[in-house]
C-alpha positions as CSV (number, residue, x, y, z in Angstrom):
1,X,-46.6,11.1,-64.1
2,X,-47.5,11.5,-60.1
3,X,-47.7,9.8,-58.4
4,X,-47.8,8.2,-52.6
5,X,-48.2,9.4,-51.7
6,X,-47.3,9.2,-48.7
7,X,-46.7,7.9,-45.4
8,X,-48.7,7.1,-42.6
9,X,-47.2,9.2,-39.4
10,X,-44.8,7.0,-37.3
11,X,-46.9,4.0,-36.7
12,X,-47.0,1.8,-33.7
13,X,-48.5,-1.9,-33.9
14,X,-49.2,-4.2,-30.9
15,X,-46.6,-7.0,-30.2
16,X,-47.5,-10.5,-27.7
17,X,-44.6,-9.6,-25.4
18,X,-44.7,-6.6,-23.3
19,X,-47.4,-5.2,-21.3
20,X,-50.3,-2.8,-22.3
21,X,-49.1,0.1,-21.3
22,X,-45.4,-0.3,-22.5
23,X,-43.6,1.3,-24.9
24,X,-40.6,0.0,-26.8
25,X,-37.8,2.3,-26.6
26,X,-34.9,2.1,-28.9
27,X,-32.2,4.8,-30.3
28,X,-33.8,7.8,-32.1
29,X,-36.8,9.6,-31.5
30,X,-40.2,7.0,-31.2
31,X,-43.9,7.6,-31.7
32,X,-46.0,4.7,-30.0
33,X,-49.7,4.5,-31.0
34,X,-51.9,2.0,-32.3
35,X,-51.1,2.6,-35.9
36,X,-52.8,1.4,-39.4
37,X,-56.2,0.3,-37.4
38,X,-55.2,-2.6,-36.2
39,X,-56.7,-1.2,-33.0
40,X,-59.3,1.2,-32.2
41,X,-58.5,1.8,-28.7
42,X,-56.7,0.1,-25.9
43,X,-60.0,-0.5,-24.2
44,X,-60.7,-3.4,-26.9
45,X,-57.7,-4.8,-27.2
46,X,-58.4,-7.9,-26.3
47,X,-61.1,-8.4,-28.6
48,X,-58.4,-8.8,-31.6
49,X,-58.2,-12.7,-32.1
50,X,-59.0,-13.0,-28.7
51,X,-55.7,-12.1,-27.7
52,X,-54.3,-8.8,-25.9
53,X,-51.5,-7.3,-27.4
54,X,-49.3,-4.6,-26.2
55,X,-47.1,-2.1,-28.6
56,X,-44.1,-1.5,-31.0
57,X,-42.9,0.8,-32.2
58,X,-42.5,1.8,-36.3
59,X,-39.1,3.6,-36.4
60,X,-39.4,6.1,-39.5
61,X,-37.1,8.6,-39.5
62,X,-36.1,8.0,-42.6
63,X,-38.8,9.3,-44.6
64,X,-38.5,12.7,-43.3
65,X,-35.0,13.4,-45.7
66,X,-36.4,11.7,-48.4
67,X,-39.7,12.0,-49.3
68,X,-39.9,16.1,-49.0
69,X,-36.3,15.5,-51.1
70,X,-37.6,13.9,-53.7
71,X,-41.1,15.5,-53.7
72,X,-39.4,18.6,-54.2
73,X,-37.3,16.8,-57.9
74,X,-40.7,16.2,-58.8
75,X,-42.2,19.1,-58.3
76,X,-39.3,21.2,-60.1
77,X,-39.2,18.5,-63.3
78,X,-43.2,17.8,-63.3
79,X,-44.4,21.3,-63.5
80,X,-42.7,22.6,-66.5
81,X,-42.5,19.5,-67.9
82,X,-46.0,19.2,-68.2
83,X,-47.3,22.4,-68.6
84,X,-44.8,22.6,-71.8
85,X,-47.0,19.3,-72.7
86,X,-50.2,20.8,-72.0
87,X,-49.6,24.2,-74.0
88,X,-47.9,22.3,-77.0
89,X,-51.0,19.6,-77.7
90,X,-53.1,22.4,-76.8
91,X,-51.8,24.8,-79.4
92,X,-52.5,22.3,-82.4
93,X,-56.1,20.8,-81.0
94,X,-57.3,21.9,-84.4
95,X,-55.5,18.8,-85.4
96,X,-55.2,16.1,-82.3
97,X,-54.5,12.9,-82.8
98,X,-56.0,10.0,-80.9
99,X,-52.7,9.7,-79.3
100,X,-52.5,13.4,-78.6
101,X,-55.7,13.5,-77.1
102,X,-54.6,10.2,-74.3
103,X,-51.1,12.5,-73.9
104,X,-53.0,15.6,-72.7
105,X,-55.6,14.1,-70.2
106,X,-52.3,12.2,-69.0
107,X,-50.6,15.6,-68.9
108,X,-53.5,17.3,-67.0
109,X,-53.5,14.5,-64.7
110,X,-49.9,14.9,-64.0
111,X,-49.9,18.5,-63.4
112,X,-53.1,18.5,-61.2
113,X,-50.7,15.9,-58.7
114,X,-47.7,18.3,-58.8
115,X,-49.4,21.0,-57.7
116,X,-50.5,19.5,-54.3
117,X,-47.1,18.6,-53.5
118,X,-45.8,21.7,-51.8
119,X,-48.3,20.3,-49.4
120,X,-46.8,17.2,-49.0
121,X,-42.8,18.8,-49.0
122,X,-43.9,21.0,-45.8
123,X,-45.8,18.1,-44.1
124,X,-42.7,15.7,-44.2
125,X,-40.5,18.7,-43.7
126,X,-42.3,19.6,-40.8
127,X,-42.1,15.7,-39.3
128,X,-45.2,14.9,-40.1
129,X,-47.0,18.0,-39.0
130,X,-50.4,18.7,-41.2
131,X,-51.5,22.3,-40.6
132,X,-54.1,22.5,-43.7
133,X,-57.0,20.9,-42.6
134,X,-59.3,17.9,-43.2
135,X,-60.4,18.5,-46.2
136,X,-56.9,19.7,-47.8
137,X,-55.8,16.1,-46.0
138,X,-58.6,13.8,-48.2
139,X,-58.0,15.8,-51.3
140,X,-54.2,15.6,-51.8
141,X,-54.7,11.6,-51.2
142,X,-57.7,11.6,-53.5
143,X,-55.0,13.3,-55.8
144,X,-52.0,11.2,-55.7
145,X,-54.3,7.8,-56.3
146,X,-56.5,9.4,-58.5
147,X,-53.3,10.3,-61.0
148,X,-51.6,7.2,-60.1
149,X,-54.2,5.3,-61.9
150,X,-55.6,7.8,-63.9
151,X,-51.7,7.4,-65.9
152,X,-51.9,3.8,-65.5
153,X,-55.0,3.8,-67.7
154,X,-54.2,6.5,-70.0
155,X,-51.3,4.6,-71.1
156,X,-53.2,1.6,-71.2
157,X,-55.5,3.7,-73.9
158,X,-52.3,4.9,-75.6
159,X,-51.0,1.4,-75.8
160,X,-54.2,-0.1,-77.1
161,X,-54.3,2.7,-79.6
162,X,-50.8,1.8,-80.7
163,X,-51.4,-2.0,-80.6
164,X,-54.3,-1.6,-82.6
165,X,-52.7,0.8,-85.7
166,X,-49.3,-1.7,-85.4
167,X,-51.5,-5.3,-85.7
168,X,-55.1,-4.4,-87.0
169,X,-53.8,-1.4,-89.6
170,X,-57.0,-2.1,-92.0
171,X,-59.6,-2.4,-89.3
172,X,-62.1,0.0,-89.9
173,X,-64.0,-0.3,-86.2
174,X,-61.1,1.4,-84.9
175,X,-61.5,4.2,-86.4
176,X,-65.2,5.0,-86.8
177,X,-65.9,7.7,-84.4
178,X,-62.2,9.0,-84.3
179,X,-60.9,12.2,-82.2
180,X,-65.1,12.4,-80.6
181,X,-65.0,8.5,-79.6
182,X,-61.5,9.2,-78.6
183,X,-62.8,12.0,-75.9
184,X,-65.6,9.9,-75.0
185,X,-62.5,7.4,-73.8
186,X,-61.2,9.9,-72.0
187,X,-64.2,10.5,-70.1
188,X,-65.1,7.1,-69.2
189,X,-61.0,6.9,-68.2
190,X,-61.9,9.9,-65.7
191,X,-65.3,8.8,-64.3
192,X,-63.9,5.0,-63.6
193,X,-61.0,6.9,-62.0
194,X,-63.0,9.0,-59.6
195,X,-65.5,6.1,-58.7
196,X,-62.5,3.8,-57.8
197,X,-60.4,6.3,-55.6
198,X,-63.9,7.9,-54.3
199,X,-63.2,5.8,-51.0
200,X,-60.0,7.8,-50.6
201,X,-62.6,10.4,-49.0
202,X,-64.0,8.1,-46.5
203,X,-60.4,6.2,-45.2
204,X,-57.7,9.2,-45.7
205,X,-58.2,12.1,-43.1
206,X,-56.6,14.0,-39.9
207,X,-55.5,12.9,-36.1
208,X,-54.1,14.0,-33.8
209,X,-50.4,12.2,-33.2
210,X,-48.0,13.2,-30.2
211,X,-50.0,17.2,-29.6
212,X,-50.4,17.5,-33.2
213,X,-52.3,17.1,-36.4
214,X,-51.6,14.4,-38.8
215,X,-52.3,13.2,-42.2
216,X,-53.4,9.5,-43.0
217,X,-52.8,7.9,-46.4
218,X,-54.2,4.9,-46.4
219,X,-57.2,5.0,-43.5
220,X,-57.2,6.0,-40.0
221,X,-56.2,3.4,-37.3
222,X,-59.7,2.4,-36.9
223,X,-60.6,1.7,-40.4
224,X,-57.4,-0.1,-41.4
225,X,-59.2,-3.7,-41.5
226,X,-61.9,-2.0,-43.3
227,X,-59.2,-0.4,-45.4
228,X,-58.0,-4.4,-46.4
229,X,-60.4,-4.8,-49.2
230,X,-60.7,-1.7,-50.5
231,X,-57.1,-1.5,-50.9
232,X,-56.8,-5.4,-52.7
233,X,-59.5,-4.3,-55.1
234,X,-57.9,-0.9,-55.9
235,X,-54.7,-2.5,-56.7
236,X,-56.5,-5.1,-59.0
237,X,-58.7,-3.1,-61.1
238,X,-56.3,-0.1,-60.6
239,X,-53.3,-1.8,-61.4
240,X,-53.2,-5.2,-62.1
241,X,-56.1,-5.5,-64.8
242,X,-54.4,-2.5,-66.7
243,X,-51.0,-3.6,-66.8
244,X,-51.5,-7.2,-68.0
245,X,-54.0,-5.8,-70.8
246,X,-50.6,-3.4,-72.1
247,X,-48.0,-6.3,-71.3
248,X,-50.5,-8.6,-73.8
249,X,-50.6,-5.8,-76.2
250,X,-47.1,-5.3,-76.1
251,X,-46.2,-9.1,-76.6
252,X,-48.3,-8.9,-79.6
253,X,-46.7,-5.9,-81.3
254,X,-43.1,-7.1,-80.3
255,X,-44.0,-10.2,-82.1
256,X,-45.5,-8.2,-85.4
257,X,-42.7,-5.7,-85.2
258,X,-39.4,-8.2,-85.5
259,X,-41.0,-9.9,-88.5
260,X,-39.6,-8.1,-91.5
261,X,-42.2,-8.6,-94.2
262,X,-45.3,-9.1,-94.3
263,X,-47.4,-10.7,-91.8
264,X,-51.4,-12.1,-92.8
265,X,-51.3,-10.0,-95.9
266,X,-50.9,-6.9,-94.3
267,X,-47.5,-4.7,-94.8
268,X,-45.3,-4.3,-91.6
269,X,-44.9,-1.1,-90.5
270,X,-41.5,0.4,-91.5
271,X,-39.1,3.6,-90.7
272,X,-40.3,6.3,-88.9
273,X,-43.7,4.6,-87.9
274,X,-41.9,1.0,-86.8
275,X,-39.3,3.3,-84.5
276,X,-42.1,5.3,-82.8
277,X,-43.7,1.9,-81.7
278,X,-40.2,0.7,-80.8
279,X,-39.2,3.5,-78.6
280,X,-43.3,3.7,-76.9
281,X,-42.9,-0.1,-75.9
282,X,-39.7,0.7,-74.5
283,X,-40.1,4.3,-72.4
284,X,-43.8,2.8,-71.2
285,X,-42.5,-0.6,-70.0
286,X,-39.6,1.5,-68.3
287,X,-42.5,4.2,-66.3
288,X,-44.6,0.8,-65.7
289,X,-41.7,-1.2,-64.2
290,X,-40.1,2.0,-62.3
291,X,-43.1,3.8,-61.2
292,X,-45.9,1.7,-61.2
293,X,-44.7,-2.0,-60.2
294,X,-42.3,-1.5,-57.2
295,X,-45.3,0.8,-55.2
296,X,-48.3,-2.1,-55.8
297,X,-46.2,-5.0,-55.2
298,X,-45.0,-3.4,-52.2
299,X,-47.9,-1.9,-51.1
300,X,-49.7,-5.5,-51.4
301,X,-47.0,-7.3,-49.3
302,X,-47.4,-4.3,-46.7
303,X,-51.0,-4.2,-46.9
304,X,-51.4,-8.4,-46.0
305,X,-48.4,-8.2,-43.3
306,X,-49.9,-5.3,-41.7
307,X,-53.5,-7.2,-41.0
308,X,-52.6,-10.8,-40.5
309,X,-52.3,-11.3,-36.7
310,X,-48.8,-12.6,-34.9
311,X,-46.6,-11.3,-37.2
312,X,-43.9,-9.9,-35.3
313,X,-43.7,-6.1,-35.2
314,X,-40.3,-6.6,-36.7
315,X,-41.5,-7.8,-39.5
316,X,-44.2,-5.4,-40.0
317,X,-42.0,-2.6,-39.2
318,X,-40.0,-4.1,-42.1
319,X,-42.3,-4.1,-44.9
320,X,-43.5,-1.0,-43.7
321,X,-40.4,0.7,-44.2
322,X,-39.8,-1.3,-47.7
323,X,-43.6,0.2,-49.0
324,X,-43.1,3.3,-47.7
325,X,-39.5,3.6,-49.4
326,X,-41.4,3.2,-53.4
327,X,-43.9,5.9,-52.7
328,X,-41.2,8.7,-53.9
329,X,-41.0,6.3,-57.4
330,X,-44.9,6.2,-57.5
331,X,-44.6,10.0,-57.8
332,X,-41.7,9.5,-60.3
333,X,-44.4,8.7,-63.0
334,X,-45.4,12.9,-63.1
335,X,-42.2,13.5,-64.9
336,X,-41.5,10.3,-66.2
337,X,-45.1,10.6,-68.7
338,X,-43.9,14.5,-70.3
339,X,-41.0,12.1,-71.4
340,X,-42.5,9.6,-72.9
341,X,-45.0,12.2,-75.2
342,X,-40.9,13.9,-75.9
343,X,-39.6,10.1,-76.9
344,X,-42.6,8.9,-79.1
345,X,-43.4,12.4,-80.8
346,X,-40.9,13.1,-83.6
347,X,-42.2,16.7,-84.8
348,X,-42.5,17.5,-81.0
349,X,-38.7,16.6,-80.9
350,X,-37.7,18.8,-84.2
351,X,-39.2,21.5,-83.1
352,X,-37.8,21.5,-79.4
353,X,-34.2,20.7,-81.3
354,X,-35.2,24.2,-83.7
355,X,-35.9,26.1,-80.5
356,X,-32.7,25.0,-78.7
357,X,-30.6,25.6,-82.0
358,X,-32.6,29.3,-82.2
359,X,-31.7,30.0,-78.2
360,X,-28.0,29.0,-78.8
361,X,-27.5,31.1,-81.6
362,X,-28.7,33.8,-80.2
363,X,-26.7,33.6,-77.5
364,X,-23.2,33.0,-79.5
365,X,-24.4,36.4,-80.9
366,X,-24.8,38.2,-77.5
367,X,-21.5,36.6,-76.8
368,X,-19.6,37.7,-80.1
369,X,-20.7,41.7,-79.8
């Protein structure tokens, strides 16, 4: 699941009204500098649209309670969680399904993103304060984006996997090459994932903010119109592409799945098999439409407000807070993913109800002597 990550340091944009070297002052501490890369310096100010602009001030207070808060859920949920996914696929690899094999590059991708995230909980603990370096900086933004849509794509591969044995059950081109083509997926998924969040190196890195070292997430004031396209295409390819391909196979198996006999010749699946599909359409809709949709719609709104000139720094100080407030669910995806392998795996499920009954049993008898 995991997933930003995370917020730009209090941002300050340049606003028509006041005076080049004025800063807006209003209740609670402020942080004025020419934020997002809208501006490289004062000294060319004037070259943006032609028109000098003076400054405005982000107010983001906010993210300092609730980001390391809810970094800190998903670090306590998404590290057992998917390690206990990790060991149990591992355990029966003898054995993997095609499905199994999606779940545990998901699961490594997950658990990879939790474990930079005492990183993150000290740096908005700290009010932004990034004491690790450069290079610590570029890799835990590489690593957030990377898993972001590493698990969009992974369960894009699951769902195509589960499309295809739901409405093509006699195909045989789906399953020439099985659990070795299945790999081969995984590391195509991989490569396309580090070529697309590559850039992450160039834009993300460390300033210095108010006497002391920051952490970018999306680019450094300078490169932020540079940023633009990079970003739109991420979110596209990233995002967009994947979750229409699983919404169109998900129409299609909702459509084959409520016919109750036979549909082109071909028996409908029934019982245990017809649940499982049920309950994956359900739990990955619910991670796509929680985790994945609120941060790239958001982000996409912020991302075209923050580079089209005379908006009001109102406005932009808006949608900056609304983005910034779906990073934490972006990140809700690292725990949300170990549930979704719980949900659609019945033996997985037995034999985590066997080791619950087994623990409570043994504890009744501690209790009875």
């Amino acid at each position: 699941m995991p997933h930003p990550v995370d917020s730009l340091p209090t941002e300050t944009l340049i606003s028509k009204t006041f005076s080049l070297d004025f800063f807006s002052t209003s209740v609670g501490p402020t942080e004025p500098y020419a934020a997002d890369g809208l501006i490289a310096s004062t000294s060319n100010v004037g070259n943006i649209s032609g028109i000098g602009i003076p400054r405005c001030t982000y107010k983001e207070d906010f993210k300092r309670i609730l980001l390391p808060a809810v970094y800190t859920v998903v670090f306590l949920l998404g590290l057992p969680l998917n390690a206990a996914v990790i060991l149990k696929i591992w355990r029966t690899r003898p054995n993997l399904s095609k499905n199994n094999i999606y779940m545990l590059n998901l699961a490594i991708a997950d658990f990879l993103y939790v474990m930079s995230l005492p990183l993150l909980i000290y740096n908005y603990g700290s009010h932004d304060y990034w004491p690790f370096g450069e290079l610590a900086c570029k890799l835990v933004r590489f690593q957030f984006y990377s898993n972001l849509h590493g698990s969009i794509l992974f369960l894009t591969c699951i769902s195509v996997q589960r499309y295809v044995g739901i409405c093509h059950p006699l195909a045989m081109w789906h399953k020439q090459g099985g659990r070795r083509m299945a790999w081969c997926i995984c590391a195509g998924v991989w490569l396309v994932v580090a070529i697309l969040c590559a850039p992450t190196f160039h834009f993300a890195a460390t300033g210095i903010q108010r006497n002391r070292t920051v952490c970018y997430d999306l680019s450094t004031p300078k490169r932020s119109v540079d940023y633009y396209p990079y970003g739109m295409t991420l979110t596209c390819l990233g995002f967009l592409v994947p979750f229409m391909g699983v919404m169109v196979c998900y129409c299609r198996m909702a459509h084959i799945l409520c016919r109750p006999v036979s549909y082109q010749g071909v028996t409908m699946a029934t019982g245990e098999k017809r649940e499982k599909a049920v309950r994956m359409i359900i739990v990955v809709a619910a991670v796509f439409c929680i985790s994945f949709l609120p941060f790239h719609l958001t982000k996409t709104m912020y991302l075209v407000i923050r580079t089209l000139p005379g908006v009001p720094c109102e406005t932009r100080n808006l949608f900056s807070i609304i983005y910034k407030s779906t990073r934490p669910f972006a990140s809700m995806n690292s725990f949300l993913d170990p549930i979704l392998f719980y949900f659609t795996q019945p033996r997985y499920r037995r034999s985590t109800k066997r080791f619950m009954l087994r623990v409570t049993t043994l504890r009744d008898k501690g209790t009875s002597v």
